[in-house]
Short mmCIF file of the C-alpha atoms (twelve columns), coordinates in Angstrom:
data_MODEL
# 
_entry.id   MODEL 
# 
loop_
_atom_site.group_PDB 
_atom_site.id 
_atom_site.type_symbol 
_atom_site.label_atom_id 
_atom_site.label_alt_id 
_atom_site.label_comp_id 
_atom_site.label_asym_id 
_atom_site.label_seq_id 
_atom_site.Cartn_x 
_atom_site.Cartn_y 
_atom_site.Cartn_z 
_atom_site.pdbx_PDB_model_num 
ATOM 1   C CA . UNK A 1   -54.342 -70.205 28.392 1 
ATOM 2   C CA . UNK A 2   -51.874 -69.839 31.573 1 
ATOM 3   C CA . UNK A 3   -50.078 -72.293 33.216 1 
ATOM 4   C CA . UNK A 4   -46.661 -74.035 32.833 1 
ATOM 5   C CA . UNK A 5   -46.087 -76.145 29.771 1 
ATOM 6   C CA . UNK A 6   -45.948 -79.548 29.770 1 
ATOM 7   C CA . UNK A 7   -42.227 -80.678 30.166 1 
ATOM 8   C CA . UNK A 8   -40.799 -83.020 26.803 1 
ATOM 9   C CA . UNK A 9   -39.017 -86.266 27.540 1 
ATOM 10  C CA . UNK A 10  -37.678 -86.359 24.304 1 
ATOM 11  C CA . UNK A 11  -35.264 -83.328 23.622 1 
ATOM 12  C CA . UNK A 12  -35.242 -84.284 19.814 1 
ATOM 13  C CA . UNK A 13  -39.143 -83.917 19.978 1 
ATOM 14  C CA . UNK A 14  -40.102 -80.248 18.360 1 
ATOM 15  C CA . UNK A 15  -40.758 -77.623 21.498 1 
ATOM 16  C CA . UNK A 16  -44.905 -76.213 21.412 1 
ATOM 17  C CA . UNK A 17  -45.528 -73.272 24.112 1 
ATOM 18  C CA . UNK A 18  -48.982 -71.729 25.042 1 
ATOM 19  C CA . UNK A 19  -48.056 -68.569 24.479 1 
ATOM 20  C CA . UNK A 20  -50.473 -66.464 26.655 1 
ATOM 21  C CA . UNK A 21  -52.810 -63.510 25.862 1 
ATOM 22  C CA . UNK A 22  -50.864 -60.451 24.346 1 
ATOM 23  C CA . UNK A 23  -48.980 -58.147 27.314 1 
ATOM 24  C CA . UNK A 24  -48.398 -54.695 27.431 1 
ATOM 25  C CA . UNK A 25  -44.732 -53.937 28.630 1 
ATOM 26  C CA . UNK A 26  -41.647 -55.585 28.710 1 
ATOM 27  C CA . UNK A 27  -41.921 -59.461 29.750 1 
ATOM 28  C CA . UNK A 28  -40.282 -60.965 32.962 1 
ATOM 29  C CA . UNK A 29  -37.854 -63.314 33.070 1 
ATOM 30  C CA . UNK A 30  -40.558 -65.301 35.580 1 
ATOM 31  C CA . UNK A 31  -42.965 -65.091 32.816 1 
ATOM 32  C CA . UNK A 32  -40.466 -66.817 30.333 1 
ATOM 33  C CA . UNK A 33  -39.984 -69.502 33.101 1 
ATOM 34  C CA . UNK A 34  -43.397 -69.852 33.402 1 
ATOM 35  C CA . UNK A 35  -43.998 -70.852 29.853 1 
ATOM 36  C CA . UNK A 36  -40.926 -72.584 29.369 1 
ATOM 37  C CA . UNK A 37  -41.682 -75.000 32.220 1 
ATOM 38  C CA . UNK A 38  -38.503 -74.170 33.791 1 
ATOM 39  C CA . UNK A 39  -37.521 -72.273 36.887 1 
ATOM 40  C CA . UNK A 40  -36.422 -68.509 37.190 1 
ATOM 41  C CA . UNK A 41  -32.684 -69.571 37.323 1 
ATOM 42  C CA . UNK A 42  -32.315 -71.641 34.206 1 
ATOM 43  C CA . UNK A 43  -33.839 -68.713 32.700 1 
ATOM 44  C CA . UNK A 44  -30.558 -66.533 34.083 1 
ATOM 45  C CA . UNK A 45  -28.221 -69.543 33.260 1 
ATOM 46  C CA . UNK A 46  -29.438 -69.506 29.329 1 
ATOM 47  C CA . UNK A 47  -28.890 -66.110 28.934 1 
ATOM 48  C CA . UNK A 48  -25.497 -66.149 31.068 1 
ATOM 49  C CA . UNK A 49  -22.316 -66.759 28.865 1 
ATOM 50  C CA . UNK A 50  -20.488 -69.718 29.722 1 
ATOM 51  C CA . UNK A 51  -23.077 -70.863 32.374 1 
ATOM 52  C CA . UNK A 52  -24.431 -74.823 32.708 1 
ATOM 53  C CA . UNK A 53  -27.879 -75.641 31.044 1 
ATOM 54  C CA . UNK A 54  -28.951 -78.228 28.994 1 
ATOM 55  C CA . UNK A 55  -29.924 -78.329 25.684 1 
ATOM 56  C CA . UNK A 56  -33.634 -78.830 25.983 1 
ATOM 57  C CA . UNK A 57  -33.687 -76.445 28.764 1 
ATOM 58  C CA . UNK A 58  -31.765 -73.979 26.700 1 
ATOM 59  C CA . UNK A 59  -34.406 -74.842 23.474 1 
ATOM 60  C CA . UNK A 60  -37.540 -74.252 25.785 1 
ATOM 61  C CA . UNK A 61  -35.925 -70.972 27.855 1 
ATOM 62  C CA . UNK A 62  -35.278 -69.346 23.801 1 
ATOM 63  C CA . UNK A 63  -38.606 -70.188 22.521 1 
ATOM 64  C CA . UNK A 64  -40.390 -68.956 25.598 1 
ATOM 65  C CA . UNK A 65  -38.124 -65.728 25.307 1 
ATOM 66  C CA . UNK A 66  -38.712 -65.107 21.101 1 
ATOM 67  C CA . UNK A 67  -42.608 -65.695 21.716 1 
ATOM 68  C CA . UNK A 68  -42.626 -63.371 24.614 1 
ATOM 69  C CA . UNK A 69  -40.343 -60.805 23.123 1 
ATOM 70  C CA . UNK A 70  -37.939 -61.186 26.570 1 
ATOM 71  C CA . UNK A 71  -34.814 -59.252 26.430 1 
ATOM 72  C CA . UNK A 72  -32.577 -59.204 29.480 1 
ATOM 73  C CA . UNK A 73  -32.412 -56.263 31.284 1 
ATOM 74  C CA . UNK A 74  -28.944 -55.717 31.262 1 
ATOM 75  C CA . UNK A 75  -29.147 -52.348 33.270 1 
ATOM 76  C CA . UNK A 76  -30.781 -54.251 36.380 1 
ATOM 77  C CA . UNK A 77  -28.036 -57.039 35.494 1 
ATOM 78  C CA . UNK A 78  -25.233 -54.584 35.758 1 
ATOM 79  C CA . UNK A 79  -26.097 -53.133 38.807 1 
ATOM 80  C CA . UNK A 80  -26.229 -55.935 41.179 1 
ATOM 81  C CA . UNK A 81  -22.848 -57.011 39.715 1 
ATOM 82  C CA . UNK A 82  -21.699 -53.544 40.264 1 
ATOM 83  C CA . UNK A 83  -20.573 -52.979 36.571 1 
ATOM 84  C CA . UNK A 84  -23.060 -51.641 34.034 1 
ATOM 85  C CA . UNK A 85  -21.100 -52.089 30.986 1 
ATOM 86  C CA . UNK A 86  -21.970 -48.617 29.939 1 
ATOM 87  C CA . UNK A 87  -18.868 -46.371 28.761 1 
ATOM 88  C CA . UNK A 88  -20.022 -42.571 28.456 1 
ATOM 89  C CA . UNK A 89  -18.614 -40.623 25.414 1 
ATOM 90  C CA . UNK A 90  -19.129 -36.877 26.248 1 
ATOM 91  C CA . UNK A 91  -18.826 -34.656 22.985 1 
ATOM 92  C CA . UNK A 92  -19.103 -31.159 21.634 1 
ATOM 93  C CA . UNK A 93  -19.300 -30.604 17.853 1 
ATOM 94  C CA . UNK A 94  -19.847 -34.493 16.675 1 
ATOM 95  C CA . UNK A 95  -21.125 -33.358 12.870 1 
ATOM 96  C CA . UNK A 96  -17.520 -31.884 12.247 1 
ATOM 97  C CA . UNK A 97  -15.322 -34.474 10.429 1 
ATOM 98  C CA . UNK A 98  -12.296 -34.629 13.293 1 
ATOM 99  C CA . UNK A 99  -14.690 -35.401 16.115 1 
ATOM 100 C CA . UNK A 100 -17.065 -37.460 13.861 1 
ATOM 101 C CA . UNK A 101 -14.293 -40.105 13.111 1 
ATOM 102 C CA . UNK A 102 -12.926 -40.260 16.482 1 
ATOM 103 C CA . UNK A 103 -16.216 -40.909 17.809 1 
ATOM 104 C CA . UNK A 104 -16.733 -43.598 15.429 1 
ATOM 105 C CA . UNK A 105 -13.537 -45.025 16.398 1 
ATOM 106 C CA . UNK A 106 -14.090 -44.983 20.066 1 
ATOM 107 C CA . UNK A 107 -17.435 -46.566 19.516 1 
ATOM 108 C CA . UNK A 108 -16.363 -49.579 17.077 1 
ATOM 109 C CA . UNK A 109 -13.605 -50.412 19.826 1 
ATOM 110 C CA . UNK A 110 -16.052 -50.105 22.842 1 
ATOM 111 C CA . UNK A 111 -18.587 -52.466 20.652 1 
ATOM 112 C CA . UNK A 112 -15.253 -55.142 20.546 1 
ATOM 113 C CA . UNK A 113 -14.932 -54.759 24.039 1 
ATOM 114 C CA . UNK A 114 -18.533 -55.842 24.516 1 
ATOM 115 C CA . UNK A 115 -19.306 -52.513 26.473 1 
ATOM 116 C CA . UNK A 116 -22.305 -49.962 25.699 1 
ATOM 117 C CA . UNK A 117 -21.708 -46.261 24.143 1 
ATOM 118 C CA . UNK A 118 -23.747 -43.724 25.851 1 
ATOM 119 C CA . UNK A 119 -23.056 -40.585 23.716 1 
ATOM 120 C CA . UNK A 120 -23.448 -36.585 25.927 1 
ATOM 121 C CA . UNK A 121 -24.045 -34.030 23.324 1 
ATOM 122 C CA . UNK A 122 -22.721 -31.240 25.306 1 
ATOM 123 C CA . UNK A 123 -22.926 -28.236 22.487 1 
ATOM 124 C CA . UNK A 124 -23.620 -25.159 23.813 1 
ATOM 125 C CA . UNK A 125 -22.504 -23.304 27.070 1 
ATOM 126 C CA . UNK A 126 -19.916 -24.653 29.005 1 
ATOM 127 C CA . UNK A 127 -22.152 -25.912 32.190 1 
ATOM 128 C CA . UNK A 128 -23.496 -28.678 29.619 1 
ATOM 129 C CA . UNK A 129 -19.971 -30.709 30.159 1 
ATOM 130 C CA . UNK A 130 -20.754 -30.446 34.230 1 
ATOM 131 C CA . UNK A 131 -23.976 -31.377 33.374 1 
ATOM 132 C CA . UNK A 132 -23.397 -34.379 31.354 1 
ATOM 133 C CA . UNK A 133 -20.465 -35.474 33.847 1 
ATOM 134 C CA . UNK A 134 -23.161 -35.571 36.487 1 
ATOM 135 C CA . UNK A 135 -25.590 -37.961 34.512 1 
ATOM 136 C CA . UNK A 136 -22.857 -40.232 33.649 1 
ATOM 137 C CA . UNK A 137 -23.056 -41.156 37.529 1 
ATOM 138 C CA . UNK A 138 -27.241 -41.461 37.869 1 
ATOM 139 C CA . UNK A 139 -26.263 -44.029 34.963 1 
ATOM 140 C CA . UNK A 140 -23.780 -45.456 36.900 1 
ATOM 141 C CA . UNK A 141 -21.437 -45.730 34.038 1 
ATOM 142 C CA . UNK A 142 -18.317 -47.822 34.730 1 
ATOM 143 C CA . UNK A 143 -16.172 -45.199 32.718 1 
ATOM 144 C CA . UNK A 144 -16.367 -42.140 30.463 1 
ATOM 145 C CA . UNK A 145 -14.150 -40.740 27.908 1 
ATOM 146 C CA . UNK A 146 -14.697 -36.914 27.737 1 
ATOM 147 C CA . UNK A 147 -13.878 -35.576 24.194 1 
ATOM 148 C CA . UNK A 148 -14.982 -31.745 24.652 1 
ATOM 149 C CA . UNK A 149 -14.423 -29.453 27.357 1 
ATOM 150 C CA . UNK A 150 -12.452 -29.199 30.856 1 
ATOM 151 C CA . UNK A 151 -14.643 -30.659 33.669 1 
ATOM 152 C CA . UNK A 152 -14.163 -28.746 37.500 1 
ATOM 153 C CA . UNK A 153 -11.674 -30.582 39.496 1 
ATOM 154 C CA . UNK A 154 -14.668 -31.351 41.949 1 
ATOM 155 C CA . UNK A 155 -16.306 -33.163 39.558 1 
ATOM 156 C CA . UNK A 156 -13.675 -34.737 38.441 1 
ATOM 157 C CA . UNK A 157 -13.085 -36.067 42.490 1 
ATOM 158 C CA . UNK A 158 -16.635 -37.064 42.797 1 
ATOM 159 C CA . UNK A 159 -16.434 -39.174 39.583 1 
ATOM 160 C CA . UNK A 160 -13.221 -41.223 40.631 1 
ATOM 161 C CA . UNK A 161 -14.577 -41.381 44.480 1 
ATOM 162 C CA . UNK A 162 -17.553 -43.264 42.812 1 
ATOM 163 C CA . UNK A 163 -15.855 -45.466 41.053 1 
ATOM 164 C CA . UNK A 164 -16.085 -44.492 37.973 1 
ATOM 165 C CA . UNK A 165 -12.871 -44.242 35.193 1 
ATOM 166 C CA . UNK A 166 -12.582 -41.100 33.184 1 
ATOM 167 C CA . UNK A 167 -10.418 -40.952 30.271 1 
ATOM 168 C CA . UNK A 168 -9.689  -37.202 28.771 1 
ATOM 169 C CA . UNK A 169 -8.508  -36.517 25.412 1 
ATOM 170 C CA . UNK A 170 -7.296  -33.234 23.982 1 
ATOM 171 C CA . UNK A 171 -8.140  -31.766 27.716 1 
ATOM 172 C CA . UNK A 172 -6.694  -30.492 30.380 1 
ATOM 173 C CA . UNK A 173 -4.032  -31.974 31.507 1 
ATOM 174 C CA . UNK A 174 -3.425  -30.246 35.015 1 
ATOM 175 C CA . UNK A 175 -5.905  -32.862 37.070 1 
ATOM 176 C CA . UNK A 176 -4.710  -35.692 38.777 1 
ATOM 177 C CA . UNK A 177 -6.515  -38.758 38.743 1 
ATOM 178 C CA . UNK A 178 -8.002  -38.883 35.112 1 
ATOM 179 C CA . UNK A 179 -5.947  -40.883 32.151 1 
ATOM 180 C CA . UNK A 180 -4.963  -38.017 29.593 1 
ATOM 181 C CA . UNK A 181 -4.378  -38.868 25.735 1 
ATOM 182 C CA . UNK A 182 -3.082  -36.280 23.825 1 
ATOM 183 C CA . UNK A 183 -1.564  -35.256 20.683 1 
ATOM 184 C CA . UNK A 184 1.775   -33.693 20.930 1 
ATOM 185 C CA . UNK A 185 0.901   -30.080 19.623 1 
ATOM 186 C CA . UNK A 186 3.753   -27.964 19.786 1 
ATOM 187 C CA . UNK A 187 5.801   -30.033 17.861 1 
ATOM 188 C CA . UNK A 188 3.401   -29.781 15.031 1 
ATOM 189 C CA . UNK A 189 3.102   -26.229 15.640 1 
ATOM 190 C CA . UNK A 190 7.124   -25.769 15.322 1 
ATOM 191 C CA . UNK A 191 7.474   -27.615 12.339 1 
ATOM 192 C CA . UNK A 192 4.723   -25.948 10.770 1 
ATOM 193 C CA . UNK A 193 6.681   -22.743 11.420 1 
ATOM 194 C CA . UNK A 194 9.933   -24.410 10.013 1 
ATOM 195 C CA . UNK A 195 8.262   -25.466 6.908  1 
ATOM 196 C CA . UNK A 196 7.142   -21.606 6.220  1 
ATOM 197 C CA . UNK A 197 10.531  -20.903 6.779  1 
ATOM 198 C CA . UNK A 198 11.962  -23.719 4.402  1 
ATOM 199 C CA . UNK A 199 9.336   -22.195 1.782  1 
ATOM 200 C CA . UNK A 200 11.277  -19.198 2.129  1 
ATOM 201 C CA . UNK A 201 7.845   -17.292 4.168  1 
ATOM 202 C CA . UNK A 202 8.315   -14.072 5.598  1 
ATOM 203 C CA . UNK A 203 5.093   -12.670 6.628  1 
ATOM 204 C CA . UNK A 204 3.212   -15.845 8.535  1 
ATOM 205 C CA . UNK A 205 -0.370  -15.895 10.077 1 
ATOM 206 C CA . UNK A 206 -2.036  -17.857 12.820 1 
ATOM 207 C CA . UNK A 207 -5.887  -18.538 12.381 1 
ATOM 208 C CA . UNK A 208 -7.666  -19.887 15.057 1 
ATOM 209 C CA . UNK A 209 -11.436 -19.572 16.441 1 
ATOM 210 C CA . UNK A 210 -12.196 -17.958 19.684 1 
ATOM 211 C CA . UNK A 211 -13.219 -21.274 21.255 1 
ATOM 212 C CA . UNK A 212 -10.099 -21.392 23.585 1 
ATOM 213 C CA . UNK A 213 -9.776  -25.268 23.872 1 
ATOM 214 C CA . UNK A 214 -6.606  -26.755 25.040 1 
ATOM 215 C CA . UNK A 215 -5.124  -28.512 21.867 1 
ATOM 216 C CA . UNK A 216 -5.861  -25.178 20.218 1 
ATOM 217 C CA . UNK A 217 -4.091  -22.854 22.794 1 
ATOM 218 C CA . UNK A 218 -1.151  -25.470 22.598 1 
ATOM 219 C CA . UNK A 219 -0.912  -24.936 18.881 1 
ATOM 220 C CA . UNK A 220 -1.351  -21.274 18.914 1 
ATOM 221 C CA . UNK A 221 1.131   -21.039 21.762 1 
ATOM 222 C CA . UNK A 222 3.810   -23.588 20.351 1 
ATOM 223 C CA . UNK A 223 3.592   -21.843 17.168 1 
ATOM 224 C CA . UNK A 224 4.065   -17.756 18.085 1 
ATOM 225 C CA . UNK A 225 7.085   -19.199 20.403 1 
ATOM 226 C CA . UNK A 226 8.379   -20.405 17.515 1 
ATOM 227 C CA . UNK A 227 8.233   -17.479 15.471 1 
ATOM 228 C CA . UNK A 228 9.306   -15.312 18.075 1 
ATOM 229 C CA . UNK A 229 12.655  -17.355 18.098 1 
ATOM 230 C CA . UNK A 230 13.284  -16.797 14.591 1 
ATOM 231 C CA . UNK A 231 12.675  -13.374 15.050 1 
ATOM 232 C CA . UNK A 232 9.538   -13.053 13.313 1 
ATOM 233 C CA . UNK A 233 6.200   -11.312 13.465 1 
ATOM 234 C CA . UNK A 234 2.880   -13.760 13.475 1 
ATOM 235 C CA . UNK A 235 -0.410  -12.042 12.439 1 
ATOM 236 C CA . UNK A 236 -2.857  -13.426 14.565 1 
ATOM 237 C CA . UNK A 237 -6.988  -13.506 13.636 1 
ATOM 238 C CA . UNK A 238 -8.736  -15.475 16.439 1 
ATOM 239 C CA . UNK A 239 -12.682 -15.491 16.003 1 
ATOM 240 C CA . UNK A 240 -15.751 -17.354 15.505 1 
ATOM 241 C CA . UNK A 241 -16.385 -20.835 16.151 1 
ATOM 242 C CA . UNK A 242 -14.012 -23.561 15.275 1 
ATOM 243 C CA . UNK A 243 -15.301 -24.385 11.647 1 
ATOM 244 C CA . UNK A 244 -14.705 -23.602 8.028  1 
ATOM 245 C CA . UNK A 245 -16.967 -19.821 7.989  1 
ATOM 246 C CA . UNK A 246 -14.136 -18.887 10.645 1 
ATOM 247 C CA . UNK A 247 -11.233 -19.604 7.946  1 
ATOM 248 C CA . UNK A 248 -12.982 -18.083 5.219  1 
ATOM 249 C CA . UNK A 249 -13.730 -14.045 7.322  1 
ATOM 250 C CA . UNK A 250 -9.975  -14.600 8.716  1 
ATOM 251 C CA . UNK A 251 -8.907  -14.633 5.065  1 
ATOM 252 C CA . UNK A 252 -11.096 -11.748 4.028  1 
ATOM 253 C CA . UNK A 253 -9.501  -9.784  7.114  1 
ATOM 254 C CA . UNK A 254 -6.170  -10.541 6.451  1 
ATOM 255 C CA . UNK A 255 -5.804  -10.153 2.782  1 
ATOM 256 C CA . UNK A 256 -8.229  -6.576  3.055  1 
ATOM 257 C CA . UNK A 257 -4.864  -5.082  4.615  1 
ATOM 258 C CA . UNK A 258 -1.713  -4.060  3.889  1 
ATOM 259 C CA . UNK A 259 0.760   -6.610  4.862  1 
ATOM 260 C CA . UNK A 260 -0.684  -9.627  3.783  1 
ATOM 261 C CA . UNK A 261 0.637   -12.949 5.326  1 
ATOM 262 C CA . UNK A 262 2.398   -15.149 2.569  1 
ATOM 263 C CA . UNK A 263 2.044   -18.123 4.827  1 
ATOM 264 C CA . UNK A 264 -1.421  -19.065 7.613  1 
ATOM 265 C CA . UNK A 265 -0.942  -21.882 10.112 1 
ATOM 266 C CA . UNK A 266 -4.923  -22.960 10.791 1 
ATOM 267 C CA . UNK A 267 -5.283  -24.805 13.595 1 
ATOM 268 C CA . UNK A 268 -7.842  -27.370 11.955 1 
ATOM 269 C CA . UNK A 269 -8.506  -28.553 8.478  1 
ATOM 270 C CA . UNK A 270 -12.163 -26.809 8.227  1 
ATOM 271 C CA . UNK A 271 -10.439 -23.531 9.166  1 
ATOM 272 C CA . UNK A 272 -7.961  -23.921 6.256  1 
ATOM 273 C CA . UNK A 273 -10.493 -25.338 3.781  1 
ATOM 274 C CA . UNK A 274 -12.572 -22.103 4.452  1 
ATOM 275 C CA . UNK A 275 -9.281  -19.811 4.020  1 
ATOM 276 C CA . UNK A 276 -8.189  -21.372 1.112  1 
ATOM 277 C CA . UNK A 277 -11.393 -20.728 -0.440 1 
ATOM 278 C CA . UNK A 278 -11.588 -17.407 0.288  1 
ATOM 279 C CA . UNK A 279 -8.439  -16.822 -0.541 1 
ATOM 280 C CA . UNK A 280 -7.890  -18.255 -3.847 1 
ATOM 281 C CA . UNK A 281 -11.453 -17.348 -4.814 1 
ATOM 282 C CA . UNK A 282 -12.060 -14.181 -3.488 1 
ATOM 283 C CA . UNK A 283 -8.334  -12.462 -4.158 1 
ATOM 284 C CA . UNK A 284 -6.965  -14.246 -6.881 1 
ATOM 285 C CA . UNK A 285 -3.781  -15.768 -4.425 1 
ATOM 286 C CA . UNK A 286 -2.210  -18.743 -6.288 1 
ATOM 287 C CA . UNK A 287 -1.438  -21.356 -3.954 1 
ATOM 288 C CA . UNK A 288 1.366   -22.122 -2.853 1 
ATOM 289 C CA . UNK A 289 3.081   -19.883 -5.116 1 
ATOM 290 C CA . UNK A 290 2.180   -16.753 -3.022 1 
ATOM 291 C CA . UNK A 291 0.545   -18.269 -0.365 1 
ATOM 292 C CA . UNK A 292 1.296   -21.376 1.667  1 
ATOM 293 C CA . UNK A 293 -1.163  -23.131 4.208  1 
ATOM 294 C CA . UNK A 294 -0.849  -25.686 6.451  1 
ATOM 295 C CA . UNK A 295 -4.223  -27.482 8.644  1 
ATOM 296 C CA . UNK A 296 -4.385  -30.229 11.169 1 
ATOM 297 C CA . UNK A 297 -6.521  -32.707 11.691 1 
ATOM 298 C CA . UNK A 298 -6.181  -34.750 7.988  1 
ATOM 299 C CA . UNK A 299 -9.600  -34.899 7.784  1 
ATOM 300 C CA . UNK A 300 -11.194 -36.613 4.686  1 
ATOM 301 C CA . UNK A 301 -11.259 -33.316 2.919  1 
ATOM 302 C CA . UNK A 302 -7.710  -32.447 3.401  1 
ATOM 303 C CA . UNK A 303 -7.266  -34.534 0.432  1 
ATOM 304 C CA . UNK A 304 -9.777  -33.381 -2.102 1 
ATOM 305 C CA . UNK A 305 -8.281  -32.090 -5.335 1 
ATOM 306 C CA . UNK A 306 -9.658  -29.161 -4.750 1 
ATOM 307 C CA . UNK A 307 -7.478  -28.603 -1.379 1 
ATOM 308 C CA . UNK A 308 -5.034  -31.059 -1.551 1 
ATOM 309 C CA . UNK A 309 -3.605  -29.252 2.226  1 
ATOM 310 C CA . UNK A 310 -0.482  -30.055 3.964  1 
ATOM 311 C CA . UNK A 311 -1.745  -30.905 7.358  1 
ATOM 312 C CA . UNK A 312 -0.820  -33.008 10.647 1 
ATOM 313 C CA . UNK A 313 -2.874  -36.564 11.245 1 
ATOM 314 C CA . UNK A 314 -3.520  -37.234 14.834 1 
ATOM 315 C CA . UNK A 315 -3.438  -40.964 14.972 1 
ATOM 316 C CA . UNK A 316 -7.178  -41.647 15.377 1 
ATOM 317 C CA . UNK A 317 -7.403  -45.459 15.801 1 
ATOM 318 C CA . UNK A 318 -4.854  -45.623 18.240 1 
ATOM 319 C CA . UNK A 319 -6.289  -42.712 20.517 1 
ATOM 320 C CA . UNK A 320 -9.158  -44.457 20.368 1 
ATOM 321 C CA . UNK A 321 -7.347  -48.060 21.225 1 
ATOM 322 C CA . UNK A 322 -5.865  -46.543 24.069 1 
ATOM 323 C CA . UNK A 323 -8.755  -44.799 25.734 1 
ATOM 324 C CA . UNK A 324 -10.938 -47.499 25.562 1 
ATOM 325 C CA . UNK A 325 -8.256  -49.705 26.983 1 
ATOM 326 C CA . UNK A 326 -7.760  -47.288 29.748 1 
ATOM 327 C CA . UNK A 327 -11.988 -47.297 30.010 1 
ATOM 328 C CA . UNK A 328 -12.076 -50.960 30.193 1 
ATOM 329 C CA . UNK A 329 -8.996  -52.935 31.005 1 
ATOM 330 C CA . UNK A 330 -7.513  -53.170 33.879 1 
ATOM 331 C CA . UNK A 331 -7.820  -50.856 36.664 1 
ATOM 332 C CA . UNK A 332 -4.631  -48.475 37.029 1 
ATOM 333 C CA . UNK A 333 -4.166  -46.834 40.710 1 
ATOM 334 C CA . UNK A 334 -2.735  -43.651 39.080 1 
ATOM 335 C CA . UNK A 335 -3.936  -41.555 36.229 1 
ATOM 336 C CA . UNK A 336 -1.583  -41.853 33.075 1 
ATOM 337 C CA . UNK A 337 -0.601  -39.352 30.522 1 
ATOM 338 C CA . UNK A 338 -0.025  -40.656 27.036 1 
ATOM 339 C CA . UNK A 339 1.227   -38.193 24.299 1 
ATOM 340 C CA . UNK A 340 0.645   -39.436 20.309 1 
ATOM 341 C CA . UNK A 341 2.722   -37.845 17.865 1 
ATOM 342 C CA . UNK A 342 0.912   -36.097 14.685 1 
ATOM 343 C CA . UNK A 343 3.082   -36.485 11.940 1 
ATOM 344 C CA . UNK A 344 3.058   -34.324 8.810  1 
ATOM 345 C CA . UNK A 345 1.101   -34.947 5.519  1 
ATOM 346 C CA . UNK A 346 2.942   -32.807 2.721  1 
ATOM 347 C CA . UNK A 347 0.180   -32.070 -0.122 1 
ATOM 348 C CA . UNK A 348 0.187   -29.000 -1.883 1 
ATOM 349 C CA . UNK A 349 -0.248  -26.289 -0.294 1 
ATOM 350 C CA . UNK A 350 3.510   -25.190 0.883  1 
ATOM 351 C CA . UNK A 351 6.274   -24.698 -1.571 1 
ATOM 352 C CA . UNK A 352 9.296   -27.556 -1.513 1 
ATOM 353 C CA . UNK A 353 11.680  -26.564 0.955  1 
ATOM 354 C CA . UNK A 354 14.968  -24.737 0.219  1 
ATOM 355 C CA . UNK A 355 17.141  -26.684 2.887  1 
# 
């Protein structure tokens, strides 16, 4: 049966509702008033932190809402106060381990800060990054945080002309506007380089993938500089996707030749897991006796005993403090640039240094 309940002047007394015939749909907010008793703004005020209401009121306006299945519409909410809540996380390659834990990361800290994680898969061709970009403004997202690719500088405009934060990390750093978070590369690059050297290496390799993204042109960059400095010759195999197959075929290349490397920067962990394999298990090379590697990333499975690789840790949880800080703190004029150092993990997969 319809109609408003009849109001208790007892709040102590326990709260009955006709609850009416089953709906299809989500319920109104005027339909929980209307059972309650109560009127369409004490329904707002209950579900409004912080905001006046009695305690009957607030006893009728939940039971009302649990027997109608109400849930505030936080979308419609957020966009007559202008702020959504929603934070945008736009991602390429998610299942690998790096990514994986950074998203988790970013996620956790956006839950603390009471905000909503919209995750862009953007795998695949480059346009999928513009395309994602784009959506994060029909949502009307109050920020994003782009983890994969290098969004146009038009897009990038558009975004911060609506209103709307972005946060890049691991991009391109060349836009203005945009809060960059990076990790500092070519200083992890050099003293990978030194550490070949202190290992008495002669003969060192660079494996990389053929995906061309900006922390891994920094590292392959940083790291032939370096060896050009001290005068020596860096075998380069850059193929494949970013991922552990690409390690594994750069080994098979480089130890099918001549001059094989006796030391192989890889510019991630999955790379070097793959060329260690392939290397220890398809040639016989005892490592690091006659081989040493060094990753970066520190992913989980960096320290398996079955790897046990010398790699650099990009500080995870605090990239992922920062951004969301940047995301939802706040509101800086300028874009910032914040640089994180990646300091070395020694493991054992380079010899100990001889000075």
């Amino acid at each position: 049966m319809h109609g408003r309940a009849k109001n208790h002047e007892n709040s102590s007394e326990s709260v009955r509702l006709t609850v009416p015939r089953i709906r299809t749909g989500f319920s109104s907010a005027q339909q929980v008033a209307d059972l309650a008793g109560v009127s369409r703004s004490a329904v707002s005020r209950t579900f409004t932190p912080g905001a006046s209401v009695s305690g009957e009121t607030r006893e009728r306006v939940m039971l009302a809402a649990e027997q109608l299945g109400y849930h505030v519409n936080h979308l419609a909410r957020g966009l007559m106060r202008a702020s959504t809540g929603i934070v945008c996380l736009i991602v390429a390659d998610g299942d690998t381990p790096y990514h994986a834990r950074l998203q988790k990361a970013l996620t956790q800290h956006l839950r603390d800060a009471g905000k909503m994680a919209m995750v862009f898969n953007t795998s695949g061709p480059s346009h999928h990054v513009d395309q994602a970009l784009r959506n994060t403004l029909n949502y009307r997202a109050d920020a994003s945080i782009v983890l994969s690719g290098s969004p146009p500088q038009l897009l990038i405009r558009t975004c911060l002309e609506n209103g709307q934060r972005l946060v890049l990390i691991n991009r391109d750093d060349r836009f203005d506007g945009p809060h960059n978070i990076g990790v500092d590369n070519a200083a992890a690059a050099e003293a990978a380089l030194h550490a070949f050297i202190r290992a008495g290496c002669t003969r060192p390799a660079l494996v990389t993938s053929a995906a061309g993204t900006p922390s891994l042109l920094s590292r392959e960059t940083a790291f032939l500089t370096a060896a050009q400095k001290e005068g020596l010759e860096v075998t380069v195999w850059r193929e494949g996707r970013t991922g552990y197959a690409t390690g594994a075929d750069g080994a098979r290349r480089l130890f099918s030749g001549r001059q094989r490397p006796d030391a192989a920067f890889c510019v991630t962990d999955l790379i070097a897991c793959g060329f260690l394999d392939a290397a220890r298990h398809e040639f016989g090379i005892n490592v690091p006796r006659d081989l040493c590697v060094i990753g970066f990333d520190d992913i989980e499975q960096a320290d398996w005993a079955s790897y046990r690789l010398t790699t650099f840790s990009p500080p995870i949880e605090e990239i992922a403090r920062r951004a969301v800080r940047l995301a939802t703190g706040a509101r800086e004029e300028a874009g910032s640039r914040l640089i994180c150092h990646a300091p070395m993990v020694w493991r054992s997969t380079v010899r100990p240094g001889q000075g």
